[in-house]
N, CA, C and O of each residue as an XYZ file, in Angstrom:
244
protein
N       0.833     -1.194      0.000
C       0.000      0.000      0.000
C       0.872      1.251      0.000
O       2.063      0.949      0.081
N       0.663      2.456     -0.060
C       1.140      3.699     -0.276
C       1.158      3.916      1.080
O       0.654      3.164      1.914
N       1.817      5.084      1.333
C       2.139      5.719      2.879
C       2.247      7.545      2.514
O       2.604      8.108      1.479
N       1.983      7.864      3.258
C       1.514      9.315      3.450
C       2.392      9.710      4.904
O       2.225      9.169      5.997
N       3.431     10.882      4.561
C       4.264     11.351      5.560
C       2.987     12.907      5.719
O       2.473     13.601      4.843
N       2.843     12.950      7.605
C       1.767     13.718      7.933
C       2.950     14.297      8.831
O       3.775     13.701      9.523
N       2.716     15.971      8.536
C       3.983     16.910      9.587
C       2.673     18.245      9.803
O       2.011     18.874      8.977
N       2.717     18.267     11.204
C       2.144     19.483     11.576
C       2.651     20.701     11.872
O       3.521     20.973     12.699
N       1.932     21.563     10.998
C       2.893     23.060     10.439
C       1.731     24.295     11.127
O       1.653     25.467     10.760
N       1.030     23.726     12.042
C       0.326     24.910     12.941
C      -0.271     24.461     14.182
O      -1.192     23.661     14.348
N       0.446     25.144     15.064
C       0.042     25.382     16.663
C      -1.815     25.099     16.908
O      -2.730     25.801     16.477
N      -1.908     23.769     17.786
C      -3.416     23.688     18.340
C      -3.450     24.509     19.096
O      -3.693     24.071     20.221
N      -3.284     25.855     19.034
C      -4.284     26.886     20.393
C      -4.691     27.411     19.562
O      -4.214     27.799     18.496
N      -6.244     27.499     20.293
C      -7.590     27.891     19.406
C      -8.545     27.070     18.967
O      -9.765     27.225     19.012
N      -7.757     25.965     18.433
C      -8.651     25.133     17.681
C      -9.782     24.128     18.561
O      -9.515     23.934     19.747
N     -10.787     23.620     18.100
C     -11.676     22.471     18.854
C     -11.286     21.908     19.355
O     -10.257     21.498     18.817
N     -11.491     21.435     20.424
C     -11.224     19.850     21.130
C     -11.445     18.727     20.304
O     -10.407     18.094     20.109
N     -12.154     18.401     19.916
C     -12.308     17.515     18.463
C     -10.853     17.255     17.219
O     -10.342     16.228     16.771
N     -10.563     18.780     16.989
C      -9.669     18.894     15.805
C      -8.607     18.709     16.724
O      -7.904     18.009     15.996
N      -7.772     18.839     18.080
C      -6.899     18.519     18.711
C      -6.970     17.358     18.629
O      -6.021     16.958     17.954
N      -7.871     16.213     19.100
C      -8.015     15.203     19.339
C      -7.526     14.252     18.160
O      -6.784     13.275     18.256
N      -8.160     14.809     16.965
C      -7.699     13.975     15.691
C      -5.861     14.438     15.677
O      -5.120     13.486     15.924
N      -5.423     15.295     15.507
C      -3.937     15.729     15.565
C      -3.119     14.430     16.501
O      -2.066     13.919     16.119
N      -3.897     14.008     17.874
C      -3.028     13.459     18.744
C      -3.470     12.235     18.565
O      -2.851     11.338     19.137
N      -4.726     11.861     17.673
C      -4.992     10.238     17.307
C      -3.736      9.881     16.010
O      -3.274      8.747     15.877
N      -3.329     11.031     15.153
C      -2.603     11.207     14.108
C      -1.112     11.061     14.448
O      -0.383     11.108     13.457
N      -0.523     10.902     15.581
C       0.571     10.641     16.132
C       1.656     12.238     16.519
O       2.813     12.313     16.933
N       0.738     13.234     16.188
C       1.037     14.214     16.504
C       1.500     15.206     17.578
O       0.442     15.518     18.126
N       2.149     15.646     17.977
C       2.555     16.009     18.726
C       2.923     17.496     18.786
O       2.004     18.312     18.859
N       4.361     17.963     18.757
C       4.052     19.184     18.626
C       4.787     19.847     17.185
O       5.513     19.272     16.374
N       4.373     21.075     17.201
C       5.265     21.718     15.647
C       6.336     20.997     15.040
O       7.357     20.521     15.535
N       5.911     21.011     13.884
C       7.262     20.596     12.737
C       6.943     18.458     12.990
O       7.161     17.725     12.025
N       6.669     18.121     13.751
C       6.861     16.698     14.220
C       6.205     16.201     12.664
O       5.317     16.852     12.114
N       6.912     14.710     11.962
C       6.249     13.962     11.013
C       5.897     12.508     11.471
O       6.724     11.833     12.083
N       4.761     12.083     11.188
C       4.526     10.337     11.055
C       4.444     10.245      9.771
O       4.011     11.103      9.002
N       4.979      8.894      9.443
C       4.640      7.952      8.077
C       3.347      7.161      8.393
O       3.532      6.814      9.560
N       2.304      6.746      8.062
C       1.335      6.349      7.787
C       0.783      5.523      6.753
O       0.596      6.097      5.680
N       0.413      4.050      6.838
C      -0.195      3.876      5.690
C      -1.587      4.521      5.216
O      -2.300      4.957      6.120
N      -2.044      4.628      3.911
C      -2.700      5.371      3.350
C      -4.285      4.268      3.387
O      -4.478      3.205      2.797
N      -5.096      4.949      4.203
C      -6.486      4.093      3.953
C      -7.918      5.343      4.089
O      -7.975      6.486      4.543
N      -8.427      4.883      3.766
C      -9.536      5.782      3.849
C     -10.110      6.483      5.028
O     -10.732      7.545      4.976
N      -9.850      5.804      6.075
C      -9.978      6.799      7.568
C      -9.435      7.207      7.855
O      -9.902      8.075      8.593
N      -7.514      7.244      7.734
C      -6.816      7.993      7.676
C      -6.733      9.428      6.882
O      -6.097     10.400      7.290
N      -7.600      9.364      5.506
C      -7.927     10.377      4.843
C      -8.832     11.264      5.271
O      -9.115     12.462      5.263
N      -9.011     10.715      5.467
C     -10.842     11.544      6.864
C     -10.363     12.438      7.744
O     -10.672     13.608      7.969
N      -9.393     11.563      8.307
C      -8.932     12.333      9.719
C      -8.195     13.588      8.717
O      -8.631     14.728      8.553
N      -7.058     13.034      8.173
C      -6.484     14.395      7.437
C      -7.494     15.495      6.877
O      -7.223     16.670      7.126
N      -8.245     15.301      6.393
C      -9.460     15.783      6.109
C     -10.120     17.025      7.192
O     -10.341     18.187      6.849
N     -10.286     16.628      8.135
C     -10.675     16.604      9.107
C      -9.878     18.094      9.372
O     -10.494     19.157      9.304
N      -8.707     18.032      9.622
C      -7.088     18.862      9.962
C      -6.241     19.476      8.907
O      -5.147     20.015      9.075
N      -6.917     19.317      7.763
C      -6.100     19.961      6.476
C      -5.818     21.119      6.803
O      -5.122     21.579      5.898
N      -5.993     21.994      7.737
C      -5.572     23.603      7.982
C      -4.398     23.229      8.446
O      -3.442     23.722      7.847
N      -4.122     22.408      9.453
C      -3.227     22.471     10.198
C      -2.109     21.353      9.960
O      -1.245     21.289     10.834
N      -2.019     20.476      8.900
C      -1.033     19.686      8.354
C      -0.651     19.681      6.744
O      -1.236     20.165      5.776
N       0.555     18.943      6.865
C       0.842     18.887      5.536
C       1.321     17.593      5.356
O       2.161     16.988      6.022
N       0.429     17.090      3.971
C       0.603     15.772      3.555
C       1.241     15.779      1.967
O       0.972     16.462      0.979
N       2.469     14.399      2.282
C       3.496     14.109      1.278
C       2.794     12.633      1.023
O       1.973     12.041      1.722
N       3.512     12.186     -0.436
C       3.104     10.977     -0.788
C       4.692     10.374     -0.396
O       5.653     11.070     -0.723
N       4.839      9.535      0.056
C       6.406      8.768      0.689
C       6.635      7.567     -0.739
O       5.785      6.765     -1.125
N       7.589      7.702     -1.133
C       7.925      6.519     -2.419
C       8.466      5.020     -1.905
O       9.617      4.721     -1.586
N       7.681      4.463     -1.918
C       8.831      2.968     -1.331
C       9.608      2.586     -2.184
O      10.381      1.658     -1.944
């Protein structure tokens, strides 16, 4: 399957409790931090979900 490198490029203050929540289900932590991820459809959701506040790469195996 494909993998998706997820790096968060904006500070959770402000945002929902909800949209935090997905960030820290996402392996997130704080500024600049990346996970590799395989690529499935609830994972897209969640990104979805947080597209303000991340940035998603396609990773080449």
């Amino acid at each position: 399957m494909a993998q998706v490198k997820i790096t968060l490029t904006r500070s959770l203050i402000g945002y929902p409790k909800d949209q935090r929540a997905t960030v820290k289900a996402l392996g997130l932590t704080k500024i600049r931090t990346s996970v590799v991820k395989e690529d499935c459809p609830a994972l897209r959701g969640m990104i979805h979900k947080v597209e303000h506040m991340v940035k998603v790469e396609e990773v080449k195996a």
